[in-house]
PyMOL Python script that loads the backbone (N, CA, C, O; Angstrom):
from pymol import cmd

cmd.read_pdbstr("""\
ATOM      1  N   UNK A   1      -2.284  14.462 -12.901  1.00  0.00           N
ATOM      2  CA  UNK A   1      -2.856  13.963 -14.138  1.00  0.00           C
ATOM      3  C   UNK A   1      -1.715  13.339 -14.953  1.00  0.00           C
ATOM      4  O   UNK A   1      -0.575  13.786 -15.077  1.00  0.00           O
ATOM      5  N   UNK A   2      -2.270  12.141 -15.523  1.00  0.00           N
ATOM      6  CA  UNK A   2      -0.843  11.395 -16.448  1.00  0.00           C
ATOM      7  C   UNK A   2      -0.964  11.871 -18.323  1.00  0.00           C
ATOM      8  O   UNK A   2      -1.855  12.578 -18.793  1.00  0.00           O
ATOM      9  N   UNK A   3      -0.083  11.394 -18.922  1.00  0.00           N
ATOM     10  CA  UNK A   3      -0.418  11.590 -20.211  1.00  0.00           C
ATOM     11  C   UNK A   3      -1.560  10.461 -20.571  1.00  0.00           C
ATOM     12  O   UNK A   3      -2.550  10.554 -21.297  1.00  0.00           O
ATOM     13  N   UNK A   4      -1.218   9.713 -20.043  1.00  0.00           N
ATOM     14  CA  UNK A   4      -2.875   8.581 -20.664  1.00  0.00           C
ATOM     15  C   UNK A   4      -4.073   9.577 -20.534  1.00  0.00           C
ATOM     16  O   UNK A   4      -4.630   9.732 -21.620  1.00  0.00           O
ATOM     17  N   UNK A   5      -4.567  10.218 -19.625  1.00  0.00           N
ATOM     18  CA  UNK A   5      -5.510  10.702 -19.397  1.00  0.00           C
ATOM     19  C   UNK A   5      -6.066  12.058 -20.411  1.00  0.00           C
ATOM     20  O   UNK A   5      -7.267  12.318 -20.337  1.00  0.00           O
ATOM     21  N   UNK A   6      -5.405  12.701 -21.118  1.00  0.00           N
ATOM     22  CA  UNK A   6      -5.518  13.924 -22.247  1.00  0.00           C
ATOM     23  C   UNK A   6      -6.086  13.331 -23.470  1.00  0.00           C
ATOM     24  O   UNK A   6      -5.670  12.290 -23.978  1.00  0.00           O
ATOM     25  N   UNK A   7      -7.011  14.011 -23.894  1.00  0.00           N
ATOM     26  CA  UNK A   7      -7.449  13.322 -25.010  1.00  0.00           C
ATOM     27  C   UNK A   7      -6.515  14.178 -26.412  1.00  0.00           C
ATOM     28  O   UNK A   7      -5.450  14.789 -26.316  1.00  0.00           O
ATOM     29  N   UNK A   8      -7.162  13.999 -27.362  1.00  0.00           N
ATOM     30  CA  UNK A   8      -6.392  14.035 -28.898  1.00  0.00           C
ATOM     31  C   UNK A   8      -6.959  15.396 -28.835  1.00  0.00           C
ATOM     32  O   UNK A   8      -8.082  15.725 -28.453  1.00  0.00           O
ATOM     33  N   UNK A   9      -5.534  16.482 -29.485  1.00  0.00           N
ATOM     34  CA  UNK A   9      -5.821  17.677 -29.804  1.00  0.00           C
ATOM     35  C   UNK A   9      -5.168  18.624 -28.915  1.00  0.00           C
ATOM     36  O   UNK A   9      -4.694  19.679 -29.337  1.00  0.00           O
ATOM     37  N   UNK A  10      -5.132  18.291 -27.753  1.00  0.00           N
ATOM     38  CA  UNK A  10      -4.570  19.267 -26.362  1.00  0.00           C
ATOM     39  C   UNK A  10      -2.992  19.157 -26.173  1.00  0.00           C
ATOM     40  O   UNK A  10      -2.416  18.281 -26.818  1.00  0.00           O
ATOM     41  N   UNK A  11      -2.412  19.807 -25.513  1.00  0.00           N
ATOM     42  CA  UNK A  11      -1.325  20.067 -25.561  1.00  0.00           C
ATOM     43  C   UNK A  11      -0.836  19.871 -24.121  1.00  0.00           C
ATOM     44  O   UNK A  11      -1.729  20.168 -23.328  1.00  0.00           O
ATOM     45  N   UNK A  12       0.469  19.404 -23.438  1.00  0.00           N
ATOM     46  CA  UNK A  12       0.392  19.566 -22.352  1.00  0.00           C
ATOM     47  C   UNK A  12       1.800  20.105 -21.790  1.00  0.00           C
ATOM     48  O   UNK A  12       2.559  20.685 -22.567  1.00  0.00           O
ATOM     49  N   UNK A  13       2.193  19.889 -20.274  1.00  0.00           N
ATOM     50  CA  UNK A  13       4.022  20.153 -20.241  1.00  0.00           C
ATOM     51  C   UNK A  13       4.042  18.940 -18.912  1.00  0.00           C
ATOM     52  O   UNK A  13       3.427  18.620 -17.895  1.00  0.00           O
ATOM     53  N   UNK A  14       5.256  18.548 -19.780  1.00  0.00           N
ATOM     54  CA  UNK A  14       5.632  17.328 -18.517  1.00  0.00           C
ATOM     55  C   UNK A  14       5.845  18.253 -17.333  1.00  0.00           C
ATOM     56  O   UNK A  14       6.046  19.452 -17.525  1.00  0.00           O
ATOM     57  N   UNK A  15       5.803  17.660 -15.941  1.00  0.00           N
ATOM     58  CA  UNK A  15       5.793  17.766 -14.500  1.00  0.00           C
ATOM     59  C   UNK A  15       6.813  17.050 -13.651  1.00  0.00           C
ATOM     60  O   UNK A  15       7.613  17.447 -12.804  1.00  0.00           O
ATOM     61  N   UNK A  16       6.435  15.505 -14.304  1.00  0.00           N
ATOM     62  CA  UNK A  16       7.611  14.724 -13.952  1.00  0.00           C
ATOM     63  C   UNK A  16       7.113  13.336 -14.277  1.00  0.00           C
ATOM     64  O   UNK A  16       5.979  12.861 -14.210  1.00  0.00           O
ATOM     65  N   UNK A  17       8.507  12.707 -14.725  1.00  0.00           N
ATOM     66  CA  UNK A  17       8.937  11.313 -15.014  1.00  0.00           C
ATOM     67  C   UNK A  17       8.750  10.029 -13.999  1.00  0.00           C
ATOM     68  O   UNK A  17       9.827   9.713 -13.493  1.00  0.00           O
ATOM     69  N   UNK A  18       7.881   9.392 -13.673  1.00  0.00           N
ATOM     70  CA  UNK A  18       7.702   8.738 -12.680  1.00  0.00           C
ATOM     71  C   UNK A  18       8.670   7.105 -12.881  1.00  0.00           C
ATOM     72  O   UNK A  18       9.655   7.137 -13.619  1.00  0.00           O
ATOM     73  N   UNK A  19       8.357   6.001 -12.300  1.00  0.00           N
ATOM     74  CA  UNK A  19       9.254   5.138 -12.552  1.00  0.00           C
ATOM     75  C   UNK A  19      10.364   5.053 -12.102  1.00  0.00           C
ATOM     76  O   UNK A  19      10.697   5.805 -11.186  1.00  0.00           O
ATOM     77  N   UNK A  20      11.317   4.033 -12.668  1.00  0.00           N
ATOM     78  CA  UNK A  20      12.641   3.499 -11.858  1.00  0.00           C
ATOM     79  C   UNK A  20      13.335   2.850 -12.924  1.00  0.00           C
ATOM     80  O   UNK A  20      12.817   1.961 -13.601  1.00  0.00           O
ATOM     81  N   UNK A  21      14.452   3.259 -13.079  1.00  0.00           N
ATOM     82  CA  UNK A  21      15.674   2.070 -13.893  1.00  0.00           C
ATOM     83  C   UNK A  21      15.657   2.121 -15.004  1.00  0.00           C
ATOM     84  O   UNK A  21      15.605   3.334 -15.206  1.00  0.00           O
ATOM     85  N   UNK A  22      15.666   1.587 -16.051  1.00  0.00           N
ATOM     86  CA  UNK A  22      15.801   1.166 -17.486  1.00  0.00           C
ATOM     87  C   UNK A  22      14.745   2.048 -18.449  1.00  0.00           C
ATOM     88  O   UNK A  22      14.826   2.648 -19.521  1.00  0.00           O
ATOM     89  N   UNK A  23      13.613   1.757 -17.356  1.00  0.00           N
ATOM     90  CA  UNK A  23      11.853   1.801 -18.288  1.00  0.00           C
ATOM     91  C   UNK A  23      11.980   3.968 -17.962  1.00  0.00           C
ATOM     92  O   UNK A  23      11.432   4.696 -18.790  1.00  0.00           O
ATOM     93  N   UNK A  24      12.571   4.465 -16.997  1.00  0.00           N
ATOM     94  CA  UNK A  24      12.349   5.930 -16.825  1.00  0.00           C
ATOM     95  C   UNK A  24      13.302   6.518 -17.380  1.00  0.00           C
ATOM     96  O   UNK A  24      13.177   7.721 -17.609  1.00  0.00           O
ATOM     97  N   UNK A  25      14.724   5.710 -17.811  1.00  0.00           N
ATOM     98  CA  UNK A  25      16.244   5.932 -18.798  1.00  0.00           C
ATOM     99  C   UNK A  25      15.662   5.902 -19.938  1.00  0.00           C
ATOM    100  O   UNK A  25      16.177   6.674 -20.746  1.00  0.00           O
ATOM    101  N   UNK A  26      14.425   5.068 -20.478  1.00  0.00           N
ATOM    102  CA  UNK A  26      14.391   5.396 -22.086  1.00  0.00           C
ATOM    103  C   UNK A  26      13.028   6.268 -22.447  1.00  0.00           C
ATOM    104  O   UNK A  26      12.624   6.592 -23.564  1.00  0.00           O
ATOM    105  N   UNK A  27      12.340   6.598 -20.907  1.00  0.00           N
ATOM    106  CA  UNK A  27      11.345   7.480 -21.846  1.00  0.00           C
ATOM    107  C   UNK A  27      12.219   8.790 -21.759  1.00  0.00           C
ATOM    108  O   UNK A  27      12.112   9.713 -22.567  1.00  0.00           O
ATOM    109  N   UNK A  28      12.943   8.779 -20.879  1.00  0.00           N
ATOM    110  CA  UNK A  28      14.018  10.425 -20.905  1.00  0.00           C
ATOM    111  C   UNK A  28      14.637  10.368 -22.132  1.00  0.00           C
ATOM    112  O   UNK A  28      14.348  11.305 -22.876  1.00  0.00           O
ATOM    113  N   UNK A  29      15.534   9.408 -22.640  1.00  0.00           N
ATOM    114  CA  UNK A  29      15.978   9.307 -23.684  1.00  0.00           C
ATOM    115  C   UNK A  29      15.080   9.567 -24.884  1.00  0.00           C
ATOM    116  O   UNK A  29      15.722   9.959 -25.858  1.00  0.00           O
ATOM    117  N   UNK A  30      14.063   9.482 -25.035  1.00  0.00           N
ATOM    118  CA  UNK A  30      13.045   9.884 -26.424  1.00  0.00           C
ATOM    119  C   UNK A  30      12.982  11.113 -25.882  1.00  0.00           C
ATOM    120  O   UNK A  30      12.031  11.506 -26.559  1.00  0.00           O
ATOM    121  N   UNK A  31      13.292  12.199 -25.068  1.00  0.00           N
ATOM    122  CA  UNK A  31      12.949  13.584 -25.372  1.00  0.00           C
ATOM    123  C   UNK A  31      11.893  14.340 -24.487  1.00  0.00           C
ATOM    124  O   UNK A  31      11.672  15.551 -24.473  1.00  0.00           O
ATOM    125  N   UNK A  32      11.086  13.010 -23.498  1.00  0.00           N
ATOM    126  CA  UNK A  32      10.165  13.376 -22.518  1.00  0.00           C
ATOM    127  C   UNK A  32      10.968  13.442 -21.107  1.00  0.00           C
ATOM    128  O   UNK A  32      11.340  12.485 -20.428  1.00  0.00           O
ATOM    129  N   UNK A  33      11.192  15.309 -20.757  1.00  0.00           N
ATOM    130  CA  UNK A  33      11.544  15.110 -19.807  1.00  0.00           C
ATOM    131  C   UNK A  33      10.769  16.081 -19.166  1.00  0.00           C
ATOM    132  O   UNK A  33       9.706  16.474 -19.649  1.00  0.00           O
ATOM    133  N   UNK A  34      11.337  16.595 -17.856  1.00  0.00           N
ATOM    134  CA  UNK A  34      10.026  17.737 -16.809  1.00  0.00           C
ATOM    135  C   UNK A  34      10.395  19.015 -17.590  1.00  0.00           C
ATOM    136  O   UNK A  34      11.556  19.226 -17.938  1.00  0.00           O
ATOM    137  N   UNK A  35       9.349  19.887 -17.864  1.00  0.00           N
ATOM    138  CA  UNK A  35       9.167  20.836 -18.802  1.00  0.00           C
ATOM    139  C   UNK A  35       8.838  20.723 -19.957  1.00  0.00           C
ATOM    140  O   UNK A  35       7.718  21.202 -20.133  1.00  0.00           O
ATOM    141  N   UNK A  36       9.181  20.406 -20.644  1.00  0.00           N
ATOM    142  CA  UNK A  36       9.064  20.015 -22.232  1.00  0.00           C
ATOM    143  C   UNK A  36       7.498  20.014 -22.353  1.00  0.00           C
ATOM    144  O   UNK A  36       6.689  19.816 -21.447  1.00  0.00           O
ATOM    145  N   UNK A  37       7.248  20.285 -23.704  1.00  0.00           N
ATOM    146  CA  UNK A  37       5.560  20.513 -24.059  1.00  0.00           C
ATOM    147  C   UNK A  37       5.343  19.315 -24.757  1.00  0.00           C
ATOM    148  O   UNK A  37       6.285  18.908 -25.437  1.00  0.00           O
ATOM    149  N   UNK A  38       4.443  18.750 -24.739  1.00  0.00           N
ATOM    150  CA  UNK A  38       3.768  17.390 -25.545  1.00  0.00           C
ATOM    151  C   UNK A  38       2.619  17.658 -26.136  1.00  0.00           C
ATOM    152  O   UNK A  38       1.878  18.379 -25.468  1.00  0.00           O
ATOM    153  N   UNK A  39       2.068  17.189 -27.568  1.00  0.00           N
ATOM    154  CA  UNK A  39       0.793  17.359 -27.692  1.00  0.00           C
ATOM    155  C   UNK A  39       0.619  16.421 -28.865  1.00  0.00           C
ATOM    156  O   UNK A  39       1.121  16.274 -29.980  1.00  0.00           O
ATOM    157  N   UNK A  40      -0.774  15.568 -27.754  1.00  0.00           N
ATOM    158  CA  UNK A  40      -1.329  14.458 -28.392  1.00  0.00           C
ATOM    159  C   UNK A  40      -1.715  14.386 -29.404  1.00  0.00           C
ATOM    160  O   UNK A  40      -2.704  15.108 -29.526  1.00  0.00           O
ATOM    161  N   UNK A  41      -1.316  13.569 -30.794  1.00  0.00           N
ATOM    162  CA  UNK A  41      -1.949  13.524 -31.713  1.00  0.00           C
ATOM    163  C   UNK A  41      -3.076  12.758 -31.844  1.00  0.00           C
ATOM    164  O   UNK A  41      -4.229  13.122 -32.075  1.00  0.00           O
ATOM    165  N   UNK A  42      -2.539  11.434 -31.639  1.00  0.00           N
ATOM    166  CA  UNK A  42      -3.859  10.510 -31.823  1.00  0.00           C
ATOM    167  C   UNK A  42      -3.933   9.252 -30.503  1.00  0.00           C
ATOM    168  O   UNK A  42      -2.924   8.885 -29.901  1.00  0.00           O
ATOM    169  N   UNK A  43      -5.128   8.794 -30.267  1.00  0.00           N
ATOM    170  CA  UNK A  43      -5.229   7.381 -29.643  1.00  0.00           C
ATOM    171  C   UNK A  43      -6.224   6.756 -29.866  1.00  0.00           C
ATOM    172  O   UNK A  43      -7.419   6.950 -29.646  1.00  0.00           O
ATOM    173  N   UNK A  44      -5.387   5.610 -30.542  1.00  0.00           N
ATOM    174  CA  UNK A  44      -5.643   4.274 -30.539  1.00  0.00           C
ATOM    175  C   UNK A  44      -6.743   3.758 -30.071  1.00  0.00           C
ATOM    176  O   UNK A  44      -7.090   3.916 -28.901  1.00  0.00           O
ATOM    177  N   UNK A  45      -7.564   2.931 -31.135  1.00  0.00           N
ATOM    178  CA  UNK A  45      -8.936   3.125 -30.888  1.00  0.00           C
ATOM    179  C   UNK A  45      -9.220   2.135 -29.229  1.00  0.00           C
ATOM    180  O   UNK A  45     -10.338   2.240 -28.725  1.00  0.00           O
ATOM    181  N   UNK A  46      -8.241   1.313 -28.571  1.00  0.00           N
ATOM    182  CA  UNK A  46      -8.138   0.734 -27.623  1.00  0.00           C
ATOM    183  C   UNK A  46      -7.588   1.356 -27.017  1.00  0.00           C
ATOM    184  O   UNK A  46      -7.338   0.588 -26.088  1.00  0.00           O
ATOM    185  N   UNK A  47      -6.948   2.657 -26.667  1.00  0.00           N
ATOM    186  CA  UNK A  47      -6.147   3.136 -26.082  1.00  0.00           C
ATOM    187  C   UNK A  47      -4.603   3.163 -26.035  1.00  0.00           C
ATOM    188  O   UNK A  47      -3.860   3.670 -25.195  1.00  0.00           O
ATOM    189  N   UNK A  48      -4.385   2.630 -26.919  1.00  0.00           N
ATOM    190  CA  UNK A  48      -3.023   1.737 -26.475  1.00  0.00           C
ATOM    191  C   UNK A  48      -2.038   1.703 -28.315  1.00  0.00           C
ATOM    192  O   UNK A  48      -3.083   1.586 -28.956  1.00  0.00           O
ATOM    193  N   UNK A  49      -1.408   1.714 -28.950  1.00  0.00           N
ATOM    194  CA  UNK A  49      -0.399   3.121 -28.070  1.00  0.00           C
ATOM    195  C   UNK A  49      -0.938   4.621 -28.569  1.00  0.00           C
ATOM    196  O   UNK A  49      -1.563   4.801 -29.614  1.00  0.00           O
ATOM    197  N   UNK A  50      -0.549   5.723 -27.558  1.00  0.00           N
ATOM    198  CA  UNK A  50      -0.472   7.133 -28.199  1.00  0.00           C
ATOM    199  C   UNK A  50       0.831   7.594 -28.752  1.00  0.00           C
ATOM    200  O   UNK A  50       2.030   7.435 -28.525  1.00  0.00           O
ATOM    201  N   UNK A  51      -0.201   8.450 -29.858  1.00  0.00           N
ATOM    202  CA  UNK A  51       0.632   9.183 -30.701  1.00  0.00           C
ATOM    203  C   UNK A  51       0.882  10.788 -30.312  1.00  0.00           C
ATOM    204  O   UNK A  51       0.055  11.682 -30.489  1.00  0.00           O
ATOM    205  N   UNK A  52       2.146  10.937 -29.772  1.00  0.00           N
ATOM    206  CA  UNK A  52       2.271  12.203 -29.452  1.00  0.00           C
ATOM    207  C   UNK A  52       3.204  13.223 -30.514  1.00  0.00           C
ATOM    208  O   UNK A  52       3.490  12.863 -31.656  1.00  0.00           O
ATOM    209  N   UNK A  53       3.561  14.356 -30.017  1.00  0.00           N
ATOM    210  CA  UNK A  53       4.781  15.315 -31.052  1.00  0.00           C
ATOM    211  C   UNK A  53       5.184  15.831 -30.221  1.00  0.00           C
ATOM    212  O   UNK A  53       4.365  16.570 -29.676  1.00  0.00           O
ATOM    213  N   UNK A  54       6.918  15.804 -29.454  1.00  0.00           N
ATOM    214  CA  UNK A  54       7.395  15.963 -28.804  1.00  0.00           C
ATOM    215  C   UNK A  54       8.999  16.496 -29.383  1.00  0.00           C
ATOM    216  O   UNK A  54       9.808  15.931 -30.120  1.00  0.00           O
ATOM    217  N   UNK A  55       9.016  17.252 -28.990  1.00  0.00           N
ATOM    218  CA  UNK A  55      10.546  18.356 -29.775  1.00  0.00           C
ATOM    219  C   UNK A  55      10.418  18.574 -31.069  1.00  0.00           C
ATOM    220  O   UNK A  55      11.411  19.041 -31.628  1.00  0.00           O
ATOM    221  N   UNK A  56       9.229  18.315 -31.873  1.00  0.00           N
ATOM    222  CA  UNK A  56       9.490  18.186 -32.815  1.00  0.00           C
ATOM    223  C   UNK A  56       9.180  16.848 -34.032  1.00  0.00           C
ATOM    224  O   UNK A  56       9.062  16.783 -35.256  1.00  0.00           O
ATOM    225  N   UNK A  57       9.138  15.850 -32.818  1.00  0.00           N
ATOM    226  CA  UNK A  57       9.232  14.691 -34.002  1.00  0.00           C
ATOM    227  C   UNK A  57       7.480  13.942 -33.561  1.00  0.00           C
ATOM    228  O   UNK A  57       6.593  14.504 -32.918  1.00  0.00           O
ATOM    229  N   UNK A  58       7.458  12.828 -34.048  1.00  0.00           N
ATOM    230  CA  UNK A  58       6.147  12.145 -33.484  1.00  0.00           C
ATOM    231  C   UNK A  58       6.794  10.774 -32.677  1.00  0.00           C
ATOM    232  O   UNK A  58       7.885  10.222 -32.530  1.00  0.00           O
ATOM    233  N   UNK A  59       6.062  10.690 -32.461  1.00  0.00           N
ATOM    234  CA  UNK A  59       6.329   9.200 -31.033  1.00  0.00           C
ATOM    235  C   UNK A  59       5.156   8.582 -30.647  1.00  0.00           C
ATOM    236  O   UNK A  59       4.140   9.126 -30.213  1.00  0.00           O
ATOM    237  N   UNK A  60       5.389   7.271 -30.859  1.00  0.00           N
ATOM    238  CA  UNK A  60       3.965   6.657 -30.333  1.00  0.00           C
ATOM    239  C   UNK A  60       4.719   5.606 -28.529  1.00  0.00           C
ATOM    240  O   UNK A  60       5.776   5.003 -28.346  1.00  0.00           O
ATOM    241  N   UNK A  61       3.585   5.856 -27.660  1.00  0.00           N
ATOM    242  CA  UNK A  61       3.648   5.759 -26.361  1.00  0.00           C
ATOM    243  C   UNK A  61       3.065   4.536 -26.005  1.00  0.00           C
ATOM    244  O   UNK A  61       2.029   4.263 -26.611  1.00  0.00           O
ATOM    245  N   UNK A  62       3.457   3.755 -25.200  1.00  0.00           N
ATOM    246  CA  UNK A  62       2.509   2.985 -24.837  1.00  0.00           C
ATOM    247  C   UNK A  62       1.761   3.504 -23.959  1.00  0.00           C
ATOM    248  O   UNK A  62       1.679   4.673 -23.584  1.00  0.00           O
ATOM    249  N   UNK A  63       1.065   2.339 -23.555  1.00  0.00           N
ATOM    250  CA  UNK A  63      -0.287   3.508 -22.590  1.00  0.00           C
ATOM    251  C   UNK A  63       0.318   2.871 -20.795  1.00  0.00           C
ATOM    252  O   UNK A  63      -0.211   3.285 -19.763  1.00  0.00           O
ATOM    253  N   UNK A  64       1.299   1.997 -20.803  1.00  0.00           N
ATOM    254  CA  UNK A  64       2.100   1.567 -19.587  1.00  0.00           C
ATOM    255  C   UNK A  64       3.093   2.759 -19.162  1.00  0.00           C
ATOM    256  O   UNK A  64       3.429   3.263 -18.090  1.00  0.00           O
ATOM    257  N   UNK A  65       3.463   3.008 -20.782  1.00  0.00           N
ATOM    258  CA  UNK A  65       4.591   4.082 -20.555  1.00  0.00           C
ATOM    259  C   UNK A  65       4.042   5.527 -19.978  1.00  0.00           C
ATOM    260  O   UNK A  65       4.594   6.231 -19.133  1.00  0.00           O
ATOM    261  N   UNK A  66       2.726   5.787 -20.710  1.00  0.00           N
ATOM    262  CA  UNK A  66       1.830   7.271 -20.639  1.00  0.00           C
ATOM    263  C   UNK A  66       1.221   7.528 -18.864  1.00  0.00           C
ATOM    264  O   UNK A  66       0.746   8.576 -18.427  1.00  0.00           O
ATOM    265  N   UNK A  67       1.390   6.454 -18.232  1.00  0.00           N
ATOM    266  CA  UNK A  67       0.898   7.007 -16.918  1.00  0.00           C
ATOM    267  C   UNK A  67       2.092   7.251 -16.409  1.00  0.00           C
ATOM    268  O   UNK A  67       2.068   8.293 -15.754  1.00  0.00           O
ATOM    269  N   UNK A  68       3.294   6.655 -16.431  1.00  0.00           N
ATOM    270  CA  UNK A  68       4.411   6.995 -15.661  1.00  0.00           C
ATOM    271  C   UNK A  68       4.562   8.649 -16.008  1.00  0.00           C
ATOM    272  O   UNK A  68       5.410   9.277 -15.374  1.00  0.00           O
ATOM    273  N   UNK A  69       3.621   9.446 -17.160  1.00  0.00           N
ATOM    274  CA  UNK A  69       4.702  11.041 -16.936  1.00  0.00           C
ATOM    275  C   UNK A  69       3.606  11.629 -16.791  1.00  0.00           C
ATOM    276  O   UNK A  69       2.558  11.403 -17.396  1.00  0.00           O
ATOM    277  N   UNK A  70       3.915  12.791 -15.580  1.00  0.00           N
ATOM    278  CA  UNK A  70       2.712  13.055 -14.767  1.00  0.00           C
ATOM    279  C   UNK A  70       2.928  14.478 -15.530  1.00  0.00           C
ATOM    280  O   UNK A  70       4.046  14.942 -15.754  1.00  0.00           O
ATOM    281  N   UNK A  71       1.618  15.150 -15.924  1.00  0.00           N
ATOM    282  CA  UNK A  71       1.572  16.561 -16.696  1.00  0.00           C
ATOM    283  C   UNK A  71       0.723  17.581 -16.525  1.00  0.00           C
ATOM    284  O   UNK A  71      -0.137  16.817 -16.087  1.00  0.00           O
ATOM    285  N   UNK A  72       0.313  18.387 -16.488  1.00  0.00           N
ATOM    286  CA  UNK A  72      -0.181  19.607 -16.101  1.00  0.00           C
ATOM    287  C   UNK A  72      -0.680  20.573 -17.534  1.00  0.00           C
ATOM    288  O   UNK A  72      -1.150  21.701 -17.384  1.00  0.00           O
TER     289      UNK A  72
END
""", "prot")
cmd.dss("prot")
cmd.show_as("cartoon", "prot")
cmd.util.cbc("prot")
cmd.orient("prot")
């Protein structure tokens, strides 16, 4: 299951970082890595981007970025 797929309200824990190169260096760099807990705040009435809270802070996702991290 990816983060695109969770709706608003639920909580989840990364699994793993999918991707290659640059685009999987900066979602690690914002704080999403395997383990860590995420929980969705809001999405976008198109889907596109989510709003998550991750360590602490908020972060909005794209929804390109949200399938690359696979979660449980």
């Amino acid at each position: 299951m990816t983060l695109k797929e969770i709706p608003c309200g639920k909580s989840v824990k990364v699994t793993k970082v999918a991707g290659e190169g640059p685009v999987k260096r900066r979602i690690m760099d914002m704080g999403i890595t395997k383990g860590v807990e995420v929980f969705v705040r809001k999405v976008a009435p198109l889907g596109d981007p989510v709003e998550i809270t991750v360590r602490g802070y908020e972060l909005s996702v794209r929804k390109a970025d949200a399938e690359m991290i696979q979660v449980e």
